[in-house]
N, C-alpha and C positions, 0 to 999 in steps of 0.2 A: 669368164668375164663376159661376151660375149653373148651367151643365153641374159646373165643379168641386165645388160644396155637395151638387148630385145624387151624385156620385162618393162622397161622405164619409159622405152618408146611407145609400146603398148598399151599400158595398162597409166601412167602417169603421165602422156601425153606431152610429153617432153624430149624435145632431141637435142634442144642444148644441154639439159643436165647429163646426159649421156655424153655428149662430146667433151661436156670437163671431166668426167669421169674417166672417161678415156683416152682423152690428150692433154697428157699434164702441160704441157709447153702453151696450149688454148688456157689453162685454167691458170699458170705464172702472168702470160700476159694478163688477164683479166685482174690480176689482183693486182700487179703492179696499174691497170685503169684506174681503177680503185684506191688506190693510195694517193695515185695525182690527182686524181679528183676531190679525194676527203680531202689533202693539204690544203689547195686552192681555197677550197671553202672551211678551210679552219681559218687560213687568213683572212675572208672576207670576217666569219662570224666571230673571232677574237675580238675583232672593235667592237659589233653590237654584244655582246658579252662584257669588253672591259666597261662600257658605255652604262649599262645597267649596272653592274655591279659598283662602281661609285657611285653615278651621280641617278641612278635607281629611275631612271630615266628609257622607255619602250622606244625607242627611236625609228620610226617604222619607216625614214627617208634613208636610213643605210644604204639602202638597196638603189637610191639615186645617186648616191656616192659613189656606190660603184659603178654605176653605169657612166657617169661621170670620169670617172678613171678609166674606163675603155675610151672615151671618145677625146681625153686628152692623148692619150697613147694612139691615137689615131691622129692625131693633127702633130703632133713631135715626131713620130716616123715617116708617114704619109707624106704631109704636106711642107713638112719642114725639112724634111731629109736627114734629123738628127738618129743616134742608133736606138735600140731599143729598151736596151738599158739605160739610158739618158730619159726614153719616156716614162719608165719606171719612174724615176726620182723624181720626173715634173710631175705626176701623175699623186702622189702621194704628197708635195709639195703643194700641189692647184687646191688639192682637198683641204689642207690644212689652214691655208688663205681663206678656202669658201668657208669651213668649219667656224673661224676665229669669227666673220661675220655673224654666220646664223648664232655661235655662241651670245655671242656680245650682244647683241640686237634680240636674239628671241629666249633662246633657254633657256638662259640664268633667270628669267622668270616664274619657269614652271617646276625649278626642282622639289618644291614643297609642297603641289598639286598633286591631284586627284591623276590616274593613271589614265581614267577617260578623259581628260585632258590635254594628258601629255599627246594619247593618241589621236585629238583633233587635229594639234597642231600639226603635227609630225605628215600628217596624212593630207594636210593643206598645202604641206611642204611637199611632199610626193608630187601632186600635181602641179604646185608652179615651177617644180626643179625638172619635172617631164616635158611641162611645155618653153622654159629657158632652153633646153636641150632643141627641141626643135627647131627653136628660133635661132640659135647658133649653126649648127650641125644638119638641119632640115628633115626629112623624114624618110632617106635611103639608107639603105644599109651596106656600111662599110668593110671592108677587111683590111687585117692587119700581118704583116707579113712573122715570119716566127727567123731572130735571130741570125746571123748568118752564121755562127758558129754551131748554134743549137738545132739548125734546119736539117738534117740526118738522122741518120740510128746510129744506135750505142751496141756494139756486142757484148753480150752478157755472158758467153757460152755458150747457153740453151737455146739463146733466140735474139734477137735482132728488135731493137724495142727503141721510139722514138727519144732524142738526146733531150728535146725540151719538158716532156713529161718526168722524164727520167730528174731533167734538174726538179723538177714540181715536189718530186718525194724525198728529196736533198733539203730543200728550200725551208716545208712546211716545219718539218721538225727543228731545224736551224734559228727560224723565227720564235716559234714555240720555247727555245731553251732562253733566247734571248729576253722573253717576254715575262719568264719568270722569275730569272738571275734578276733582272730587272723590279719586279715584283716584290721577293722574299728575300733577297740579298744587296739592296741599295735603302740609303736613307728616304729619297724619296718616294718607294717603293713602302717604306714603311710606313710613312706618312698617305700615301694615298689609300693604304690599305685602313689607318686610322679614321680616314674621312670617311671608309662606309661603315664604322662602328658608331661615332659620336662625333657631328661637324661641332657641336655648341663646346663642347669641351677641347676639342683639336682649335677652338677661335679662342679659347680663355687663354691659350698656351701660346700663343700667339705665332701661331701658323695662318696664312690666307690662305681658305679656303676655297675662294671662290678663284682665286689660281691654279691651286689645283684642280678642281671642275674642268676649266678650261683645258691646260694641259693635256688632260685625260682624254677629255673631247676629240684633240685635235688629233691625240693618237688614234684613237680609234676612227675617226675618218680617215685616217691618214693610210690604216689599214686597209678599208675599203677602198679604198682608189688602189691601192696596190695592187687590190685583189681582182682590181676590172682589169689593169692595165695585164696583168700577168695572165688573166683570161681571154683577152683580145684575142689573141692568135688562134685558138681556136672557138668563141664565142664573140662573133663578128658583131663589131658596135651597132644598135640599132634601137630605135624607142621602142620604148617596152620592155626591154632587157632587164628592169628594175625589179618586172611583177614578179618572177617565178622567181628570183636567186632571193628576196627579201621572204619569202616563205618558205625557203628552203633550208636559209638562215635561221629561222624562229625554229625549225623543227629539231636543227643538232644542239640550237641552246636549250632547249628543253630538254631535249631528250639527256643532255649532258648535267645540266642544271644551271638556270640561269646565273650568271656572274662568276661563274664557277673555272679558271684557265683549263685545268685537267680537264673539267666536263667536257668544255667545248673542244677539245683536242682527239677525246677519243671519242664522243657526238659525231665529230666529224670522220672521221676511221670508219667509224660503224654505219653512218649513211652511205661513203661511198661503197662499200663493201657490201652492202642490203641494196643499192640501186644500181651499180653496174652486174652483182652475179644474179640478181633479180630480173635486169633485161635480159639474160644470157638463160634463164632456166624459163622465164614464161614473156615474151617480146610483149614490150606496147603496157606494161603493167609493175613497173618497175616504181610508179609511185606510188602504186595500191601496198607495194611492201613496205615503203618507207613511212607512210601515212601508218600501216598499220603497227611497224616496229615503234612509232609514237605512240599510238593507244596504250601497246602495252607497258612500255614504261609507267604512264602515268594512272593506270591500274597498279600497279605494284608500286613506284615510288612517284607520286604524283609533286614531287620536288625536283624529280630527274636524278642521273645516276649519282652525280657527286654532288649535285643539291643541298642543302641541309632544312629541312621542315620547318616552319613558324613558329615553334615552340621551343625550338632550338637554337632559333637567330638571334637576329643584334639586340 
């Protein structure tokens, strides 16, 4: 073994692929990084996911939602002294209030628009919901403290691994089952799933439509703020928070296929798992893998993995 690790440091220039190679306990931590990471960001990107997939809408203010939901999670723990799980639910709560607004007031206008449309608005929205944020919340950045029960390690056997991440890889998959039971085994689950085959025929039948829209919407932001608020604790409230996670977002939907739940469930598995063993084999370059595991998808299936092609759609 040993001559081999030499070979890897040598010749591939790499001393963290050598230390997973060699210390399985370094390469379990890293996977379980990896897996709290893909959750977190399944939850954020399941809303912009459910979000396209009915109402076929690019929503490119997601990612102020979330940010959003970190900074309410910071004024319910922080400033209010309420616990953290309590910010959770105002967090996914505030969003669903701001949600019903912008629904009502802006997007029910644009569902039958141009996609460069959709993405003016959405991106006009980026900026007044960055600069609302500053004018509430100001321009410093905050921390938020992590649970008091979840603030330790967890023994595993092998190793010693933190309790809140550990809930993260609990969590993610937990939401995920709930989102499908939800989906493919409730009434209104089969109705929403009818509204992104045929709204004109789902209206003859005398379903409102534009309630479900709504609905949908609210879940799906509702997700994002969840998905700040559950990130707080280690991705400290701050403006700008919005840019990197809303493109980090597009990339697991794609790569999974847009509107797609599975897509985005193992989209997000395979980001986390391409971007944290990807810091760990070549540091500082960990988005050059994930950028590239996008290319290749959409070289090979340019619908994404569970996608389904234009020719095959609604």
């Amino acid at each position: 073994m040993e001559p081999f690790l030499e070979f890897i440091r040598e010749n591939l220039g790499s001393p963290g692929l050598a230390i997973l190679i060699s210390n399985p306990q370094f390469a379990f931590i890293q996977l379980l990084n990896s897996i709290s990471m893909g959750m977190n960001y399944f939850i954020i990107a399941a809303g912009l996911s459910l979000i396209f997939g009915v109402l076929k809408v690019i929503n490119f203010a997601h990612g102020a939602f979330y940010m959003f939901g970190a900074y309410i999670t910071y004024s319910v723990t922080e400033l209010m002294g309420l616990s953290f799980f309590w910010a959770v639910l105002a967090a996914a709560i505030g969003l669903m209030l701001m949600a019903l607004i912008i629904e009502r007031c802006l997007f029910q206008f644009i569902y039958d628009k141009e996609h460069l449309m959709q993405l003016l608005l959405t991106f006009a929205l980026v900026l007044i919901l960055g600069d609302l944020a500053k004018i509430i919340w100001g321009t410093d950045q905050y921390s938020v403290a992590y649970p008091a029960g979840l603030a330790g390690a967890t023994n595993l056997g092998i190793t010693f691994y933190p309790s809140y991440r550990l809930m993260l890889c609990v969590l993610g998959p937990a939401i995920f089952i709930a989102l499908w039971l939800f989906i493919e085994r409730t009434r209104w689950g089969r109705i929403t799933k009818a509204a992104t085959q045929d709204r004109d025929m789902l209206s003859a039948l005398g379903i409102n439509v534009p309630v479900i829209y709504t609905i949908v919407f609210l879940i799906g932001s509702a997700l994002a703020g969840m998905g700040g608020a559950l990130a707080s604790p280690f991705n400290s409230p701050a403006p700008g928070m919005d840019a990197n996670i809303i493109v980090e977002c597009f990339v697991i939907v794609i790569i999974g296929g847009l509107g797609s739940l599975w897509g985005t469930f193992v989209g997000a598995l395979i980001f986390g798992l391409v971007f944290n063993f990807g810091s760990v084999i070549v540091p500082n370059a960990q988005d050059v893998f994930a950028f590239l595991l996008l290319l290749i998808v959409l070289l090979i299936r340019p619908w994404g993995l569970y996608g389904r092609a234009e020719s095959e759609g609604q």
